[in-house]
C-alpha positions as a Markdown table, in Angstrom:
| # | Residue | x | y | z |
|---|---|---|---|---|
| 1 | Unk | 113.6 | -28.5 | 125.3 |
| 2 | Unk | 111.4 | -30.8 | 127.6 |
| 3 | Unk | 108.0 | -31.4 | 126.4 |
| 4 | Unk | 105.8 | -30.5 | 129.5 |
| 5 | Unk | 101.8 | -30.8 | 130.1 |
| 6 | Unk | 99.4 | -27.8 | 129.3 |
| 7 | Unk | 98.3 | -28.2 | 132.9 |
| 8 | Unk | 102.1 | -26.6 | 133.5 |
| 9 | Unk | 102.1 | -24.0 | 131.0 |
| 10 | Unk | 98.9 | -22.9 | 132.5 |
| 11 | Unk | 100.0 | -22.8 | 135.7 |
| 12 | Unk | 103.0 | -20.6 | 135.1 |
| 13 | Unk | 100.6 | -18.5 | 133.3 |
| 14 | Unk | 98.7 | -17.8 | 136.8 |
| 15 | Unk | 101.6 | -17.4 | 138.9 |
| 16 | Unk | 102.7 | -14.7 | 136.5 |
| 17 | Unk | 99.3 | -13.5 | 136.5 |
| 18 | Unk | 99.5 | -13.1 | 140.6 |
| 19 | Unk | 103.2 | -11.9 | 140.7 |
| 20 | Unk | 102.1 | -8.9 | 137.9 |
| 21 | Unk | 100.6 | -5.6 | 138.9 |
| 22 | Unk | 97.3 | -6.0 | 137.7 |
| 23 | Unk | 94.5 | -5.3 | 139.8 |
| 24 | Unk | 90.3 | -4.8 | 140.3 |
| 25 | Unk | 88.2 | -6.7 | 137.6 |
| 26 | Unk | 90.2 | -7.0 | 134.9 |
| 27 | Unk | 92.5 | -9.3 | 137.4 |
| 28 | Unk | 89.7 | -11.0 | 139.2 |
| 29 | Unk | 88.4 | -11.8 | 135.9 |
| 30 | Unk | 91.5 | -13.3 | 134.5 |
| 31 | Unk | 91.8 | -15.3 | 137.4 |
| 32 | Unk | 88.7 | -17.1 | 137.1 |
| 33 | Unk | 89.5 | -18.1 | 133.5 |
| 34 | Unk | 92.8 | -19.4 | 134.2 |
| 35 | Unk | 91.9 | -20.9 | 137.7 |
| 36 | Unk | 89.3 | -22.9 | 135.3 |
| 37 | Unk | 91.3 | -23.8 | 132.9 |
| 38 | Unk | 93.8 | -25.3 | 135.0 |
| 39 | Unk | 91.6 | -27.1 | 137.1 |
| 40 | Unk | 89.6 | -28.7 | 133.8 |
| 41 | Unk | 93.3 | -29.3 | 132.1 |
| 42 | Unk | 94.4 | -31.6 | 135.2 |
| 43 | Unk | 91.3 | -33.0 | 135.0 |
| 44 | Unk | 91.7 | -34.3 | 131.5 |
| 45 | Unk | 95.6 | -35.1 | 132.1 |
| 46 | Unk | 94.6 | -37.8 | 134.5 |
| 47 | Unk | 91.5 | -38.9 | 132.4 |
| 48 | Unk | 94.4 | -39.7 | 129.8 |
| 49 | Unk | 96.7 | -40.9 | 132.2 |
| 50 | Unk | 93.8 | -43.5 | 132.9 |
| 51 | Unk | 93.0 | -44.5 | 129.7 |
| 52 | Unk | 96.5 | -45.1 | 128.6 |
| 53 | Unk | 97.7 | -46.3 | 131.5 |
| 54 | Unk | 100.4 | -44.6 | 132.5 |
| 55 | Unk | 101.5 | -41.3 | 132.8 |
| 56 | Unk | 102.8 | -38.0 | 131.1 |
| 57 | Unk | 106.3 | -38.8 | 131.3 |
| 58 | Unk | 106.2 | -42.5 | 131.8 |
| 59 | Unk | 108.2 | -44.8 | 129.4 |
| 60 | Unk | 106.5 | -47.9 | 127.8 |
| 61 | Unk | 103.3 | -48.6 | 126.4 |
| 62 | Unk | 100.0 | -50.9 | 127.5 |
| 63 | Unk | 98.9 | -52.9 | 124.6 |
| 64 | Unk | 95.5 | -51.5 | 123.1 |
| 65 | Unk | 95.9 | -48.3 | 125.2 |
| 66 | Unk | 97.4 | -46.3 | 122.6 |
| 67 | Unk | 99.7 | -43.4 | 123.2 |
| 68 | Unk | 99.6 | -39.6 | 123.5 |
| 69 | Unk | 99.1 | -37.5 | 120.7 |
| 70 | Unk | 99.7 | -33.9 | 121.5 |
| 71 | Unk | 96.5 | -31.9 | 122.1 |
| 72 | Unk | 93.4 | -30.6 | 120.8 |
| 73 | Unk | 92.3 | -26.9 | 121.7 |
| 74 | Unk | 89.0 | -26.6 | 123.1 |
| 75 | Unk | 86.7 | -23.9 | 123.9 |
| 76 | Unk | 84.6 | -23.1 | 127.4 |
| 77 | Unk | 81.6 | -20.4 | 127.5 |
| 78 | Unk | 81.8 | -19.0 | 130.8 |
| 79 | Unk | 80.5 | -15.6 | 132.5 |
| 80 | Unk | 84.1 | -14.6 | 132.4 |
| 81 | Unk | 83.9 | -14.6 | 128.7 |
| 82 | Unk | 85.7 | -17.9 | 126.6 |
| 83 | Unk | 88.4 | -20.2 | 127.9 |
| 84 | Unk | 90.6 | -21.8 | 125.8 |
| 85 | Unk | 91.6 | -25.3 | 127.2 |
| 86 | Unk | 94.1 | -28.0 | 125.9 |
| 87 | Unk | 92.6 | -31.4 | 125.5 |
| 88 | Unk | 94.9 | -34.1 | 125.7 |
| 89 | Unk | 94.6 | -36.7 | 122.6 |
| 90 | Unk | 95.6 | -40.9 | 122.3 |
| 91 | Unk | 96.0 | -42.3 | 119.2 |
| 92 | Unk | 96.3 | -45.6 | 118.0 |
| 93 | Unk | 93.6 | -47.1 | 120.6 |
| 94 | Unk | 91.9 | -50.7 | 120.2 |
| 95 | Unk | 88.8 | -48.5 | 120.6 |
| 96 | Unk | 89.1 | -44.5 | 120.0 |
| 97 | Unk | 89.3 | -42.5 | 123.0 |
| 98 | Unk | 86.4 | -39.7 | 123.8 |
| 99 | Unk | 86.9 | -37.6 | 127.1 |
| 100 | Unk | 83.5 | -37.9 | 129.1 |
| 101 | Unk | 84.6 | -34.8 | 130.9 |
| 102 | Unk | 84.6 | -32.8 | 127.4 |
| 103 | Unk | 81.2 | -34.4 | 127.0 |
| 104 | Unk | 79.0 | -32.4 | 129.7 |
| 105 | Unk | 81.2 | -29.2 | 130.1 |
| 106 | Unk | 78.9 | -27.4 | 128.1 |
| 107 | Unk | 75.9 | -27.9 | 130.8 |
| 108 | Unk | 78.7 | -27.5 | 133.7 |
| 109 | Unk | 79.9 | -24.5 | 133.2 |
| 110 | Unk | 78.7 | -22.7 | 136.4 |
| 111 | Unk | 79.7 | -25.2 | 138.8 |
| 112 | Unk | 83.2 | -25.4 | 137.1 |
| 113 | Unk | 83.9 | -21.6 | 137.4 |
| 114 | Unk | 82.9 | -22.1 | 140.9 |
| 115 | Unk | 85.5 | -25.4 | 141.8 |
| 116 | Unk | 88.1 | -23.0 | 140.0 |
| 117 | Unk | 88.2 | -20.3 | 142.6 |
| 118 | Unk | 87.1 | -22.2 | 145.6 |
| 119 | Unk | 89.7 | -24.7 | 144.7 |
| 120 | Unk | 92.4 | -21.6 | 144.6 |
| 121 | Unk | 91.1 | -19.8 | 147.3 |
| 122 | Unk | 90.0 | -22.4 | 149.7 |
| 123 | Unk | 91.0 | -26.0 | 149.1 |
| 124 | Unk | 87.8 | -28.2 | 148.4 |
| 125 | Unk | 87.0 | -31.9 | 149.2 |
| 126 | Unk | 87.6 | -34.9 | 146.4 |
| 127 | Unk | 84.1 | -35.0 | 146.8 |
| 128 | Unk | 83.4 | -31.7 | 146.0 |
| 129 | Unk | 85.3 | -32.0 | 143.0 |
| 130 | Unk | 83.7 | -35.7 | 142.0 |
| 131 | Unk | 80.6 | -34.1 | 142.0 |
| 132 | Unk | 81.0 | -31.7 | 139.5 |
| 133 | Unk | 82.2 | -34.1 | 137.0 |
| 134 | Unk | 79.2 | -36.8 | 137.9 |
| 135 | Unk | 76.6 | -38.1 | 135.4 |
| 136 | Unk | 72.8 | -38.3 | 135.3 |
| 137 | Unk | 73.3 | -41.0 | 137.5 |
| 138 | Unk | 75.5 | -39.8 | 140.3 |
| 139 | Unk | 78.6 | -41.6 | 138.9 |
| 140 | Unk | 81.5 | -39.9 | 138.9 |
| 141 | Unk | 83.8 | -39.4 | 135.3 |
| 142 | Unk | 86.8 | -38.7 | 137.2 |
| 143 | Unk | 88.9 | -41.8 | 138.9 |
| 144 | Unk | 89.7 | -41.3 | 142.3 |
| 145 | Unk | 93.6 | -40.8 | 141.7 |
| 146 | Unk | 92.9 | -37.8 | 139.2 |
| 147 | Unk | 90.4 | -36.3 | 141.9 |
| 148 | Unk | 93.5 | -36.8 | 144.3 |
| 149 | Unk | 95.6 | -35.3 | 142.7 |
| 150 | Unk | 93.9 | -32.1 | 141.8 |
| 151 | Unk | 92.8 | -31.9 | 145.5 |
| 152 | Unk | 96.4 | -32.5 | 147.4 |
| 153 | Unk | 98.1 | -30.0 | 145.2 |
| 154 | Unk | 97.5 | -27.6 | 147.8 |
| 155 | Unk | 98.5 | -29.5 | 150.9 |
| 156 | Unk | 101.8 | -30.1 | 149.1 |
| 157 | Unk | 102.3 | -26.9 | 148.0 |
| 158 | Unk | 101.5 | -25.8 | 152.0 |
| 159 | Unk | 103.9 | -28.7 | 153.0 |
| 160 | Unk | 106.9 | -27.4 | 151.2 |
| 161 | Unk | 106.1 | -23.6 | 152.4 |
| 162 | Unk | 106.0 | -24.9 | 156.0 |
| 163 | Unk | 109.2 | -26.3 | 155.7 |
| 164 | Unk | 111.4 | -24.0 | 153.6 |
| 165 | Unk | 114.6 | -22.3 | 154.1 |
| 166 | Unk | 114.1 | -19.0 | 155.8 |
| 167 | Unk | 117.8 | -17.8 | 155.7 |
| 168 | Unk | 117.4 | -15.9 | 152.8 |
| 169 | Unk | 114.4 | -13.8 | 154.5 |
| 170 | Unk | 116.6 | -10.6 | 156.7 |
| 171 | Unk | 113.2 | -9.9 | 158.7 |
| 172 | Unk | 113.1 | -6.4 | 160.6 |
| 173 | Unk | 109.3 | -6.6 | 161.7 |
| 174 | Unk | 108.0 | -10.2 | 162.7 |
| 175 | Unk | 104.4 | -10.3 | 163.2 |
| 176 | Unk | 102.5 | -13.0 | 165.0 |
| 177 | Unk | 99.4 | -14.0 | 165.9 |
| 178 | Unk | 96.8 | -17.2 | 166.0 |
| 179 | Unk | 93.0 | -18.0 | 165.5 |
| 180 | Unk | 91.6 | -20.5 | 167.1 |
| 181 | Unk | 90.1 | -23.3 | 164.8 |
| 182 | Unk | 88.1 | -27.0 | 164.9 |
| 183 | Unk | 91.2 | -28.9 | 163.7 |
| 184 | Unk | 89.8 | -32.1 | 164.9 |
| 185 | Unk | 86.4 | -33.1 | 165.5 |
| 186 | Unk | 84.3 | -33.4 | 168.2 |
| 187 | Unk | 87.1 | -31.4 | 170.1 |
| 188 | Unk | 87.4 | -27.8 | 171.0 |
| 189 | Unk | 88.8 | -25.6 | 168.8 |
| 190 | Unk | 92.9 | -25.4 | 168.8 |
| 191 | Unk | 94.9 | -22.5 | 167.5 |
| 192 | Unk | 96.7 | -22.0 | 164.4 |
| 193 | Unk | 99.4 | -20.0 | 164.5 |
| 194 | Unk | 100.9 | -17.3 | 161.8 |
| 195 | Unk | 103.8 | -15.5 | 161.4 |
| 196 | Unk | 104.3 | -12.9 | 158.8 |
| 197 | Unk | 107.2 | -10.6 | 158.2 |
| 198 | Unk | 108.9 | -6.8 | 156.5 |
| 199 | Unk | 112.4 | -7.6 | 155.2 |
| 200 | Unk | 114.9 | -5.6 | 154.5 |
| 201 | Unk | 113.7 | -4.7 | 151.0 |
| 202 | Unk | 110.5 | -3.2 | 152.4 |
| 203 | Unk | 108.3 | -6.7 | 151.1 |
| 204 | Unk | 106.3 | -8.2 | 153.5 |
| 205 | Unk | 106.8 | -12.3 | 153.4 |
| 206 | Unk | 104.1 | -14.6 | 155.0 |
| 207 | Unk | 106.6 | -17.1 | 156.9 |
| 208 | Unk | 105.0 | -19.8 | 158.7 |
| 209 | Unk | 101.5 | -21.5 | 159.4 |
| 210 | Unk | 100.9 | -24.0 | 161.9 |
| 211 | Unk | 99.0 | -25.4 | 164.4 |
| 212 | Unk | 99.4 | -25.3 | 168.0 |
| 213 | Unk | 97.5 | -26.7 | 171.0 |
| 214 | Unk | 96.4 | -22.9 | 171.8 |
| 215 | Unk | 98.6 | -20.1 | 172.4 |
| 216 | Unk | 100.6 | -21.3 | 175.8 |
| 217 | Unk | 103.7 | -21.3 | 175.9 |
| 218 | Unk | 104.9 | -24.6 | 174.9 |
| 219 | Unk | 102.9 | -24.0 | 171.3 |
| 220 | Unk | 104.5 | -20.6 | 171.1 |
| 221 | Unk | 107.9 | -21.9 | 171.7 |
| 222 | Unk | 107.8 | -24.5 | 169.5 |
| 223 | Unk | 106.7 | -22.3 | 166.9 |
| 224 | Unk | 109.1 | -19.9 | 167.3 |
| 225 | Unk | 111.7 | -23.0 | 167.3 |
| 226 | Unk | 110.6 | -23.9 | 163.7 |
| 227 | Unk | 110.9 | -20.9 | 162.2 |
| 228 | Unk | 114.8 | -20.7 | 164.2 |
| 229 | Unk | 115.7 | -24.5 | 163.2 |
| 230 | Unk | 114.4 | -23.6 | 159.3 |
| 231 | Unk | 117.7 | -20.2 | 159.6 |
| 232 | Unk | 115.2 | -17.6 | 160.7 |
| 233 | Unk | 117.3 | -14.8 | 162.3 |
| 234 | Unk | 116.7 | -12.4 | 165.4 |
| 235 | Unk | 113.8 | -9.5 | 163.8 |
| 236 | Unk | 114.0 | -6.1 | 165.3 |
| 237 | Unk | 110.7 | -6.1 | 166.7 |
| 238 | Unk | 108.4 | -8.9 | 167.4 |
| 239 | Unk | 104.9 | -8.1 | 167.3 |
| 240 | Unk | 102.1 | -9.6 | 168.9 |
| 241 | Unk | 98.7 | -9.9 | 171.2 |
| 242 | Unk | 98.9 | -10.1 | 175.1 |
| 243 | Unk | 98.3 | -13.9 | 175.7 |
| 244 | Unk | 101.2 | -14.7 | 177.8 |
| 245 | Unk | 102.4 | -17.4 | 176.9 |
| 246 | Unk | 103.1 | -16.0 | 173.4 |
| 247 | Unk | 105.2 | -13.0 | 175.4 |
| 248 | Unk | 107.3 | -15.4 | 177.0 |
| 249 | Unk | 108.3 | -17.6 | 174.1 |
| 250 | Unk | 109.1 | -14.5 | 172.3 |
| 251 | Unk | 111.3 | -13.2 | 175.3 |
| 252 | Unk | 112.6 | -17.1 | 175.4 |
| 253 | Unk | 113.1 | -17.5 | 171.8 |
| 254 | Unk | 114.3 | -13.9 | 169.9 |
| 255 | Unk | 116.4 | -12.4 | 173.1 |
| 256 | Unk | 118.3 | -10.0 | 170.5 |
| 257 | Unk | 114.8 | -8.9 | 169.5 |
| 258 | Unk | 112.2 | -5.8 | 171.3 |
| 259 | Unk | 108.4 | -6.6 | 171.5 |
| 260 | Unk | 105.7 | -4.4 | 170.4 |
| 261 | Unk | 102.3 | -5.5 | 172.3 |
| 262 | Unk | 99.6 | -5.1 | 169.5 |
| 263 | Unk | 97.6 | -1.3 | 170.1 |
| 264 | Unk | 94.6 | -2.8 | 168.5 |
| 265 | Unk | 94.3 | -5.8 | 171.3 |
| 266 | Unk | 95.2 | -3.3 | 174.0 |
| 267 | Unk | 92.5 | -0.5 | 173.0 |
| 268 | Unk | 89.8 | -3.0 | 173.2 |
| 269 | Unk | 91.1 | -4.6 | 176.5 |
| 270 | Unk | 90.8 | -0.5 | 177.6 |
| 271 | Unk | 87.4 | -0.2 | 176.1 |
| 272 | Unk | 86.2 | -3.1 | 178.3 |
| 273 | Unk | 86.9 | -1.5 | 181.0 |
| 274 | Unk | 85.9 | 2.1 | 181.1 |
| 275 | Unk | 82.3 | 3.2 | 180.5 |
| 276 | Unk | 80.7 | 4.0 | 176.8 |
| 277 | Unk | 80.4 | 7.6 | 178.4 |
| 278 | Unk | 83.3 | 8.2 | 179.4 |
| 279 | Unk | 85.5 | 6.1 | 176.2 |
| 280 | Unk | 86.0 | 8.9 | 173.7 |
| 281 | Unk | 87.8 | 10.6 | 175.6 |
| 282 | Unk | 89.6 | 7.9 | 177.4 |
| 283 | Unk | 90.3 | 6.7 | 173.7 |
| 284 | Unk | 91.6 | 9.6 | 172.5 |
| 285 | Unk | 93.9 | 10.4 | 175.5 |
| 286 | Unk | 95.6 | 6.6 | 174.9 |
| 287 | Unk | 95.8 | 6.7 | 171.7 |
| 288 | Unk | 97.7 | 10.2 | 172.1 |
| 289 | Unk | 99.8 | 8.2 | 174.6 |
| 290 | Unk | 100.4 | 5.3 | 171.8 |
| 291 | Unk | 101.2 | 7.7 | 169.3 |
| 292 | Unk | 103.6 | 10.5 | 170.9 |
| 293 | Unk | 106.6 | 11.6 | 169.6 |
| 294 | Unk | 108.6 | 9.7 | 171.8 |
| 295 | Unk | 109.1 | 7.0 | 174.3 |
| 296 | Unk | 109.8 | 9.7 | 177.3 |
| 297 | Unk | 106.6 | 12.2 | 175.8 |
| 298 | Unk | 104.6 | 8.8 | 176.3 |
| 299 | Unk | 105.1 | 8.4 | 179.6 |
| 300 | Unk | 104.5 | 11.5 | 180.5 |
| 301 | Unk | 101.0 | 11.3 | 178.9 |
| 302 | Unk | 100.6 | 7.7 | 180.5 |
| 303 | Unk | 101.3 | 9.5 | 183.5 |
| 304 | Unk | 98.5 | 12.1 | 183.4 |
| 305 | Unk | 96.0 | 9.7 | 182.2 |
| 306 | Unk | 96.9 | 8.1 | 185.1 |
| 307 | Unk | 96.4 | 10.9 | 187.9 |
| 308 | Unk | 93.5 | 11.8 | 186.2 |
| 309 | Unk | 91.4 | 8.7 | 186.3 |
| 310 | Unk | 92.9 | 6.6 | 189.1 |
| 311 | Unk | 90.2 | 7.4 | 191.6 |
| 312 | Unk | 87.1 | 6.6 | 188.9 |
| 313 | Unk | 88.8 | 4.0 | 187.2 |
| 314 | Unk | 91.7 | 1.9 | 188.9 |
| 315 | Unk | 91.2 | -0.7 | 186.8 |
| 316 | Unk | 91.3 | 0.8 | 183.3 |
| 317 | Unk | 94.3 | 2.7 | 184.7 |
| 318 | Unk | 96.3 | -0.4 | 185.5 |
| 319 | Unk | 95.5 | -2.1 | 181.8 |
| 320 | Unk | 97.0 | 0.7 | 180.5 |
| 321 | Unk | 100.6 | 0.2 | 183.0 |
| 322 | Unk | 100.3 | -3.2 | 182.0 |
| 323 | Unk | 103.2 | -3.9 | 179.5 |
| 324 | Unk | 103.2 | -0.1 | 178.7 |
| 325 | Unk | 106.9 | -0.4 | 177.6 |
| 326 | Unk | 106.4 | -3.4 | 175.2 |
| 327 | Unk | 102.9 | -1.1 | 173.9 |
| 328 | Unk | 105.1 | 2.2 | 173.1 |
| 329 | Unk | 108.4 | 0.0 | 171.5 |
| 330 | Unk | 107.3 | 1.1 | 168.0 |
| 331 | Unk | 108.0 | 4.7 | 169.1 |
| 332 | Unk | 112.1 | 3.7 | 168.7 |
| 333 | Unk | 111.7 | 3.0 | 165.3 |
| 334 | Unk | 111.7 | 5.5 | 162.3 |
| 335 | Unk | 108.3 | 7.4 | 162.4 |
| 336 | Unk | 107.2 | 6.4 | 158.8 |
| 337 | Unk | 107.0 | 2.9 | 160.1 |
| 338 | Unk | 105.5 | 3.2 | 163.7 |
| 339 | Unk | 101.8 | 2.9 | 161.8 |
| 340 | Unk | 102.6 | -0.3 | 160.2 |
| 341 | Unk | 104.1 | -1.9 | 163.3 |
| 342 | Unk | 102.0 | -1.2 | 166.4 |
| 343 | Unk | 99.5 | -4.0 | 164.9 |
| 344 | Unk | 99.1 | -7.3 | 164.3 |
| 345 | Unk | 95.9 | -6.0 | 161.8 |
| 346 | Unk | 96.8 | -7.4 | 158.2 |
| 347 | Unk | 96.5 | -10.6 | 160.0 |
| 348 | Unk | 93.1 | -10.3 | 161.9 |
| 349 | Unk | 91.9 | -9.0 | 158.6 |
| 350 | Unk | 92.9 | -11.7 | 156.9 |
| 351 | Unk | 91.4 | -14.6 | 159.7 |
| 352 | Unk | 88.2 | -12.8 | 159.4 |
| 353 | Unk | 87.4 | -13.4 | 155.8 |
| 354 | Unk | 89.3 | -16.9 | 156.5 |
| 355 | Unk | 86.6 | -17.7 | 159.3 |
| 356 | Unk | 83.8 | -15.8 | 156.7 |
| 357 | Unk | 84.3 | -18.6 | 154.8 |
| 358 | Unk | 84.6 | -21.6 | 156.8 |
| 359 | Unk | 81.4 | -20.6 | 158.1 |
| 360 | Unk | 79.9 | -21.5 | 154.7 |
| 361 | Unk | 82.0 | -24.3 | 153.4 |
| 362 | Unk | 80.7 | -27.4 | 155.8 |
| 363 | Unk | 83.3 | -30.1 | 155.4 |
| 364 | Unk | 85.9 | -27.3 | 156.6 |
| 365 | Unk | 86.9 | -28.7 | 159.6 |
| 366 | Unk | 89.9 | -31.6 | 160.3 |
| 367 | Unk | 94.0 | -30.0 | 160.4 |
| 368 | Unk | 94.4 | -30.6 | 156.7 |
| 369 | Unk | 91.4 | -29.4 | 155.2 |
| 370 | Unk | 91.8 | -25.7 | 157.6 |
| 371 | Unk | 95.3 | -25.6 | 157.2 |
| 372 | Unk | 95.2 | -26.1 | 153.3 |
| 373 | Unk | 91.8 | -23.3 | 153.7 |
| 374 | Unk | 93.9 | -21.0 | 155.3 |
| 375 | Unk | 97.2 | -21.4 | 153.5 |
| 376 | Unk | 94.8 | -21.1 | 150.3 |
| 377 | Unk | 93.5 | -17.6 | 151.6 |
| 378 | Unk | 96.6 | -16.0 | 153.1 |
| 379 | Unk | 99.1 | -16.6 | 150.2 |
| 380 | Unk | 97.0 | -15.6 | 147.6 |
| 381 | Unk | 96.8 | -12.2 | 150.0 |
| 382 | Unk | 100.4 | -12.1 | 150.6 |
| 383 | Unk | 101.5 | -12.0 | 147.2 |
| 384 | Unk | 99.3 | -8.9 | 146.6 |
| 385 | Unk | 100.7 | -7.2 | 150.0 |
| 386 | Unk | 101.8 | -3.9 | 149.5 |
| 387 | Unk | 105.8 | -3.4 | 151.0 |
| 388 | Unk | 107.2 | -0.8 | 153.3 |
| 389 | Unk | 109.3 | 2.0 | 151.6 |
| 390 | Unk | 112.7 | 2.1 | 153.6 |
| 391 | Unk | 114.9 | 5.3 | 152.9 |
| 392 | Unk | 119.1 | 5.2 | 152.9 |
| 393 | Unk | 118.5 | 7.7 | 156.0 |
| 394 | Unk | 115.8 | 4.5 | 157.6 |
| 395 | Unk | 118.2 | 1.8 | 157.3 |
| 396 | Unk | 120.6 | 4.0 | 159.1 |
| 397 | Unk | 118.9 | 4.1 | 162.0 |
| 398 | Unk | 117.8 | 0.4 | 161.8 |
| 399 | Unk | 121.0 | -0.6 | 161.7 |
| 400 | Unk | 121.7 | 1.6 | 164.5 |
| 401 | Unk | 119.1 | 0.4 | 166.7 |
| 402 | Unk | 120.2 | -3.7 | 165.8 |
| 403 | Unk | 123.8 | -2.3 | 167.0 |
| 404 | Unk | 122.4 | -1.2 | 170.1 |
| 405 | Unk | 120.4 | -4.4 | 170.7 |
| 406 | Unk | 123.0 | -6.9 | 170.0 |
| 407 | Unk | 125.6 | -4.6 | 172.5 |
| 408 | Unk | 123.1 | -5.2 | 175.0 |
| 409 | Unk | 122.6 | -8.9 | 174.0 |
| 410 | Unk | 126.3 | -9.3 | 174.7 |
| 411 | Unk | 126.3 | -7.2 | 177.8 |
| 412 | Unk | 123.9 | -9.4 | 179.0 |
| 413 | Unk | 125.0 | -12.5 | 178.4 |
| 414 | Unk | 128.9 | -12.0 | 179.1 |
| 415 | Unk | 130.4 | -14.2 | 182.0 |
| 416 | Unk | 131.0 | -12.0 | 185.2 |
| 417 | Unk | 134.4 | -12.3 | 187.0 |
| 418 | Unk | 135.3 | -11.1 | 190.3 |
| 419 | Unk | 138.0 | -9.0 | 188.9 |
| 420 | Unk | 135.2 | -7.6 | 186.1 |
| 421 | Unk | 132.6 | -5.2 | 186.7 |
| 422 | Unk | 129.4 | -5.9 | 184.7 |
| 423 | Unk | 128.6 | -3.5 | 181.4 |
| 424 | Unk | 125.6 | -1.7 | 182.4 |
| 425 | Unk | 122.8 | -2.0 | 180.5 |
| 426 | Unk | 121.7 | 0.1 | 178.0 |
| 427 | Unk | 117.7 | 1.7 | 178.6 |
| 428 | Unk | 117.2 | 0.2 | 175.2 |
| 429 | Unk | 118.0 | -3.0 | 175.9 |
| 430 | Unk | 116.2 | -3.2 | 179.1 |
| 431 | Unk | 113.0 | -1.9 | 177.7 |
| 432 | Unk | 113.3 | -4.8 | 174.6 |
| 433 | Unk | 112.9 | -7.4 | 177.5 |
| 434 | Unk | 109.3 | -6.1 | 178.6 |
């Protein structure tokens, strides 16, 4: 079997760790241990990469340099209780070879415990990382490539998620949304754009993270065209905010698709417009709208909201016409779903603790150092996502309603003779279009 560095057993070990079912402290604390004992293992693979000049699986050998000799097992004290490190050894050296890095671990233990999660969870500077491993004087004990290549793990790790294959991913309920970030500086802030998914199986997938100009529709569409170009098919339902050029680049893009307008964007476009007296029970009345048994039960509700408040509030009344088909599409899906896809919430929660934290790590700005921030922060979430249970009866009427939507597709779509009279239209498909 292929020899391969500690640093990759480890790593396996905490991609386990994040795939298992663990959860609460006892994961958090494993975590940190491993997180730290990866990040000081690379750490000491290049120290020995440097001072045998060459690599782990490099062939040859620099005269006086020595050559690899297995490892030693070391031992960290950390708050997290002990972590057990290999230590790479060289033998046969014009002078023997003593890791520097080993050398003032014991006095670093604090600031290494805190590299190991920020690097995970957020994707530091090389110059954070140089100086934790600095002497008295300032000097740092790791060479510039070995800093490197600790620090662009992550953007090549985000490089090869933003341009895998997405054929394999059957996605019922595509969720999008953006946050707008300081990707360059000394400019305004520019949105970055996310897409995240429930398949078939019930999982939920994070698909796609880029940036965009903001969210017009040239951004939107060009998003949207990635994720097509990389085999992404037509979703059931595409969910999203109100900016309009995101609608139309989801009307442009996924035409065999029906768009749910986001409930939580739309209730506090509602709330800016009617008076704190008079909100609860404006709230409670839309939200019994949002949330009737049916599309045609909806309407009717819209409709007394609407005869009720015209005269005091026109323009709370006409927010809540606005797009009112695209706001009440989840109410053609089966009901045990219509909670998890009226919102585009797992990700606002998710850019919340995302801006949390660029708020308090000062080099993050630049389009590398927020994208690898925020692809740090919303994997790590999405492989702890909770799926969707879908039932034989569910899938049913999925498949049922992508029947319907691809009849209408066609209906659409299909060249009109003069000796042909055009399919009509089917109220499904005409309400997936608004």
């Amino acid at each position: 079997m292929r020899r391969i560095p500690a640093s990759e057993r480890t790593r396996e070990k905490l991609k386990t760790l994040l795939e298992g079912t663990n959860s609460g402290g006892e994961l958090g604390s494993d975590l940190v241990r491993l997180a730290a004992r990866l990040i000081l293992e690379e750490a000491l693979v290049g120290e020995a990469d440097d001072a045998s000049g060459r690599s782990y699986y490099a062939r040859g050998a620099v005269p006086g340099a020595g050559y690899r000799n297995g490892y030693r097992t070391g031992r960290l004290k950390t708050a997290e209780g002990a972590v057990e490190y290999s230590a790479p050894q060289i033998a046969d050296r014009t002078e023997p070879f003593r890791s520097k890095i080993r050398a003032i671990l014991s006095s670093r233990t604090e600031q290494l415990e805190a590299l190991a999660v920020e690097m995970y969870a957020r994707g530091l500077s090389t110059r954070d990382i140089e100086a934790v491993f600095a002497d008295e004087t300032g000097q740092s004990l790791l060479s510039r490539s070995a800093v490197s290549a600790v620090t662009e793990r992550l953007w090549a790790e985000y490089e090869a998620f933003a341009s895998r294959d997405l054929a394999e991913f059957e996605v019922l309920y595509l969720f999008v949304d953006g946050i707008a970030e300081r990707l360059h500086l000394g400019q305004p802030r520019e949105a970055v754009l996310a897409a995240w998914g429930i398949l078939a199986d019930g999982k939920k997938a994070l698909l796609h993270l880029s940036p965009g100009s903001k969210e017009d529709t040239a951004s939107c569409r060009e998003f949207f065209q990635d994720l097509r170009r990389r085999g992404l098919p037509d979703p059931l339902l595409v969910v999203s905010d109100g900016a309009p050029g995101m609608i139309r680049a989801i009307e442009e893009c996924f035409p065999r698709s029906m768009r749910q307008r986001c409930l939580a964007h739309k209730m506090r476009n509602l709330q800016s417009k009617v008076p704190e007296s008079v909100w609860p029970e404006f709230k409670a009345r839309a939200m019994a709208c949002y949330q009737a048994a049916s599309p045609a039960l909806a309407r009717l509700l819209r409709d007394d909201i609407a005869a009720t408040f015209q005269a005091e509030l026109p323009a709370a009344v006409m927010c809540l016409d606005d797009d009112f088909e695209a706001c009440i599409a989840h109410l053609k899906f089966p009901l045990a779903h219509r909670r998890a896809i009226r919102t585009t919430n797992l990700l606002e929660r998710l850019f919340g603790e995302e801006r949390r934290r660029t708020k308090t790590i000062p080099h993050a700005f630049g389009e590398r150092a927020i994208l690898k921030l925020m692809y740090a922060a919303l994997i790590r979430a999405a492989e702890r996502w909770h799926g969707l249970k879908i039932t034989e009866f569910e899938r049913r009427q999925l498949k049922a309603i992508r029947d319907e939507l691809d009849n209408a597709f066609e209906a659409r779509t299909a060249p009109v003779t003069k000796n042909s009279v055009p399919a009509p239209r089917s109220r499904l498909s005409s309400r997936a279009r608004t």
